[in-house]
Every structure is written in C-alpha cells, then in structure tokens.
Steps between C-alpha positions, in 0.01 A plus 500: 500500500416227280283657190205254561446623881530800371225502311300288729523826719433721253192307454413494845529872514275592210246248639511646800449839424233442242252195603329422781699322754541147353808261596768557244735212418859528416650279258741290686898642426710330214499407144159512309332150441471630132716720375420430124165623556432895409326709763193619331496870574221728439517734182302775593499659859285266707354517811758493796301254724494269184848509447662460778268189553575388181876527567443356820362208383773478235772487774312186651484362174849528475560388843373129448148559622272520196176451690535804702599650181166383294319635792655859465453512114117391523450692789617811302290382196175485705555893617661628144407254245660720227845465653593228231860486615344258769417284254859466413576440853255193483641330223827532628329392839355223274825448302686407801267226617531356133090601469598588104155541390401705758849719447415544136139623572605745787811600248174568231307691732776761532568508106090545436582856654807574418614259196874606485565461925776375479506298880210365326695402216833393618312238761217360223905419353603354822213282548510409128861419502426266828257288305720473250332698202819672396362671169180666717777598765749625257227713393370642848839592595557686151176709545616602882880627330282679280288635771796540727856467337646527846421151554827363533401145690193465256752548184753258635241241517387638142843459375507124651214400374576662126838289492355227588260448240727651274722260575228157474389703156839536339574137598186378361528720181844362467432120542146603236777682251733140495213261490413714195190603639491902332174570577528402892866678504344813330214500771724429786765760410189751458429436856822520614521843328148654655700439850810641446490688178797689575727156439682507168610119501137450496433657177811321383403198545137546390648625145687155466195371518337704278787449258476099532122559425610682157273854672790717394332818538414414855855370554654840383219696708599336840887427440505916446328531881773330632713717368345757552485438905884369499719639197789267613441125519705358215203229422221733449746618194530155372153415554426827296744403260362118437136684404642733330654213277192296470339830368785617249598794667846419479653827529298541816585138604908624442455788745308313759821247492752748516306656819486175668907482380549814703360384785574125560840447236540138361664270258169349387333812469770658266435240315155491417564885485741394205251256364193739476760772335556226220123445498404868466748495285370224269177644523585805278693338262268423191312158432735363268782502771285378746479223272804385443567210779200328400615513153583150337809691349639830472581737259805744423233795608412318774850420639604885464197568706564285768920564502379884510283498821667223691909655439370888432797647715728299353338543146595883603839463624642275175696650278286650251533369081372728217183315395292593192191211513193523227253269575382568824288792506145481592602131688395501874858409619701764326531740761746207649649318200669854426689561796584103527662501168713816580608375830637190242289214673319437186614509158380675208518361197694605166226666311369697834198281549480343882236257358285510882249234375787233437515238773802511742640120530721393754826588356361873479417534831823388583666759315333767680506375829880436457541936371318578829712253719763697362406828583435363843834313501650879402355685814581181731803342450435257798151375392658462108780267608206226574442459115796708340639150409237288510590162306145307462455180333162471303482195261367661257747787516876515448732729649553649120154591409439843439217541780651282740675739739156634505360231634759464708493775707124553496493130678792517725339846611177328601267674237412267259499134599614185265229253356421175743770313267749743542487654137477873444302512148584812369171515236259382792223781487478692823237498728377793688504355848839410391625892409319624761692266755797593325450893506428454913832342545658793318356739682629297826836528416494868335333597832813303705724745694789590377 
C-alpha cells in the first residue's frame, strides 16, 4: 500500500477512535508536494486527538491542499495552544504559499518554546534559503544538525550552500590576493575558513598571503593547520618551506623541502633543494668567506678558502703532500689552506710561509685551477681529454711561457675566461666574483659522472 495512504488511514483511525465524530480527510495517494520539508513531530508525548490532527493536516499539506491544511493546524492551536509543533506546520503551510514572513514568525513561535526544535529550525533554513539569504540559512540548517544530526536532506542543502560560498569566497580572496589587495584576501580567506574550516588549501592559501604581507608568524601559524588537517599535499611543504626561508630557519626550511621531495619528486625542486644546501651551507661558514665574491680582489687565504669548500671531496681524495706551513695560525682560513696545500693545489713556499694575505693574480689562479683539472682529469679520463691538449692562443701569451699551459687548460676547460681582447694577463689581480665563478665550474666538473 502506498506509505502515504497508509498513514492517511492510520490517521483516520486514531481520529476516529479518539474525537468526536468529525469528517477526516485523506491525503490524496502519491508523491508528497514537499518532500524537502521536515514533519514537525512532537517531543514529548502529546495528546492523541492533537496528533493525529496534526498529522492529518500534515498529509493534506503534503497532498497539494495547504488551505485545508492551515485549517487543521489552527484548528488544533485554538484547542491546545501549547502544541507548538503546529506552529511549524504553519510556516511550512506558509512556506509553501511563498508567505515568508509569515513562515518565519510561525517557525519563531515554535523556537520561543522549544529553541533547539529542530522542524522549527530546518524550515526557518528553508524559507531563508528561498529568499535568498544564504548566510541566515546556512545557519538555521547548522543549528537543526546540531539539534538533530539525522538530518540528512537538511545537511545536503547545508553542504550546498557551504560550497557555494566557499567557492564565491575563495574566488574573491583569490582575484583580492593578485590585485594585491592583502587586507581584502586576508578577510576573504577568513571567511572562507569560518565555513569550512576543515579545508587545508584554505589555510594554504591564506598563509601566502600572509607571507606576501611580510606577517610571518601568522604565515607559519596557518601553513602548519594545513598540515596538520592533510600531512600529504606536496605544496603545503613548499609553502612551509618559502616562510621558513623568509624567517631563517633554514634547517627547518631543508626538511620541509625534502618532505615535499618525498611526496611530489622533481627536477626543479632538487634543485632549489641543492641551492638552499649551498645556502645553509654559506650561512655557517664565517664572515670573511662570506665575503669573498664581493671582494674587489682576493687573497692566497681567501682562494684556499673558497678551493676548500667548493672541491672538499676532491680536496680529500688528492694525493696527499707532506706540508709543514708557519704563518697561518690564528688566520680565519687555515682550517682550509692546510688540507689544500697537502692535496698539492696550492703551493707552499721555500721558507714554509704560505703568505695568505698576498693577492692571488691571474696567473695564480691558473695554476691551481689547472692542479685540480688534473686531479679531475685523473679520475675521468673522458672529461680530461677536452683540455688534456689544449693549444690556446692569447696575445699576450706564448706557447713557451712558464704559466701558459696553465692558462691553457683552465680556459679550454671553461673555468676562467680570456680578457674582451683576447689576452690572458697573467699579473691581472683577481676578483672575487671572478674565483668564485671559477671554483663553481670546478665543482661542476669534479661532481661530473664518471
């Protein structure tokens, strides 16, 4: 038998057996008129006359005849006027004939006894909702789930609503964030985040912001909720990572890279991986290295420094020399210029000084980047052939000088460069831009595979 007869009998049976004899209507058979609506039942045992007319009249609501229906619920109201679930009945009564004022104020009668019914509730939504004040419906239908989680038509329209204003606040936060409007983005995002506060791209997103804004505390606070509600999306790492930066938490910045690494692999992200590692790197190296490129030349301690950190392996792996230096203690570079003059890249002089202050000219630095080339040359045969023979012709330099295989090499390698006239000038003072350019090449081809 089809459910809504069914009740209509049922109905028609309690009426009869407890009223007067009145005509009962049945609600005509088929599908309800509105099926969105939620019956409002009574929460404490009522009278049986009261509900079965109040179910009664629901069924005629239901059946496409809302008079009858307003007749029923005020007819029960006028015998039992504390039976506030007929004021729910009205508004939805009212509801359906698009009387939305009237709906709310029945709906509020019912709430001014019982303030968390959740009928009540879930249709002061409904009528909200059809008049188009989403945020007041959004609201009514979250106070019925909380009154009555087993709402399931009331939280699918809940659910609707919240993506769609999450979605017209993200896109509104996201066009503020471009135009370079923070302080609209901020707000926007904020918004977005009191409706669905369990969305981790939100607080992503907002903690750009934040960063672009320079409110690095606030950045780290919400960039950590987002990973704290999803643990693997490989942006939330570099997000984390970029803040972590800005702050100087570069350690921290290292491990939030190698997480996102780990998740979401990449060329580019190996190499900024790399990148940072030289930066950290840098970072605890002392002042006077940190120097050295902007220096407007370079010294012999300066040059050991810089061949020690950029080539260390190799440094390491050279055949070691017997190396007895005495001027060097106490000078911030000598924990390299040691090791670089065992390994033979650097030479020590005949009375056991290493001289660190003297300035390295051209010619020098040619010297030692032609030792390392051959060390390199030594443990890859392949690469070495490139410059084994190299044959340059500098005008300034014949084939017989002392220093010009040297020079040679070190330019047919690619690490030093010849002067814009093509000259090599040996006792040209170095610059520090120009070792440390040199020293990066090195370490290119020391790190090439075998």
């Amino acid at each position: 038998m089809n459910r809504l007869v069914l009740i209509g009998v049922l109905v028609s049976a309690v009426v009869a057996g407890c009223a007067p004899r009145t005509a009962v209507v049945t609600a005509p058979a088929g599908a309800p008129r509105h099926p969105e609506f939620v019956f409002p039942g009574a929460t404490a045992p009522p009278d049986a006359r009261a509900l079965a007319e109040h179910e009664a009249a629901w069924q005629l609501l239901q059946g496409g005849d809302a008079r009858s229906a307003d007749r029923r619920f005020n007819a029960i109201l006028k015998r039992e006027p504390g039976f506030y679930p007929a004021h729910a009945g009205l508004g939805y009564v009212s509801l359906a004939r698009k009387d939305h004022d009237s709906a709310i104020a029945h709906f509020d009668r019912a709430l001014a006894v019982d303030p968390d019914y959740a009928p009540a509730l879930a249709g002061k939504g409904q009528t909200y909702l059809a008049t188009n004040q989403r945020e007041q419906a959004l609201a009514a239908f979250d106070a019925a789930l909380a009154a009555d989680p087993g709402l399931a038509g009331i939280r699918s329209a809940a659910d609707v609503l919240r993506f769609q204003g999450l979605q017209g606040g993200v896109a509104g936060a996201r066009q503020a964030a471009e135009a370079g409007r923070l302080a609209e983005a901020r707000a926007a995002y904020a918004a977005a985040i009191k409706a669905s506060p369990q969305s981790p791209f939100l607080y992503r997103e907002l903690a750009v912001v934040e960063r672009r804004d320079g409110r690095l505390p606030a950045a780290r606070q919400h960039i950590e909720a987002a990973i704290s509600l999803d643990a693997n999306d490989a942006r939330s790492f570099i997000v984390l990572a970029d803040i972590l930066e800005a702050i100087g938490e570069l350690d921290g910045a290292l491990d939030a890279l190698a997480r996102s690494a780990a998740l979401e692999p990449s060329d580019a992200l190996n190499e900024r991986i790399e990148a940072l590692r030289a930066r950290v790197r840098l970072e605890s190296l002392p002042a006077e290295y940190r120097a050295i490129e902007q220096s407007p030349t370079v010294t012999r301690g300066q040059l050991a420094a810089l061949i020690g950190v950029h080539v260390e392996a190799l440094v390491k792996r050279a055949p070691q020399n017997s190396a007895v230096i005495t001027d060097t203690r106490g000078h911030w570079a000598d924990p390299w210029i040691i090791p670089v003059a065992r390994a033979g890249f650097m030479e020590v002089y005949s009375n056991h000084t290493f001289q660190p202050s003297a300035t390295v000219r051209r010619g020098d630095l040619a010297v030692a980047v032609s030792r390392i080339l051959g060390v390199i040359a030594r443990e890859n045969p392949r690469l070495g052939a490139a410059w084994r023979n190299a044959r340059r012709k500098f005008p300034d330099l014949s084939p017989g000088h002392l220093r010009y295989a040297s020079a040679a090499v070190a330019v047919e390698a690619g690490v030093m460069e010849p002067l814009e006239d093509g000259t090599f000038q040996l006792s040209r003072p170095v610059t520090g831009q120009e070792a440390v350019t040199a020293m990066n090449r090195l370490a290119e081809l020391a790190d090439s595979r075998r």
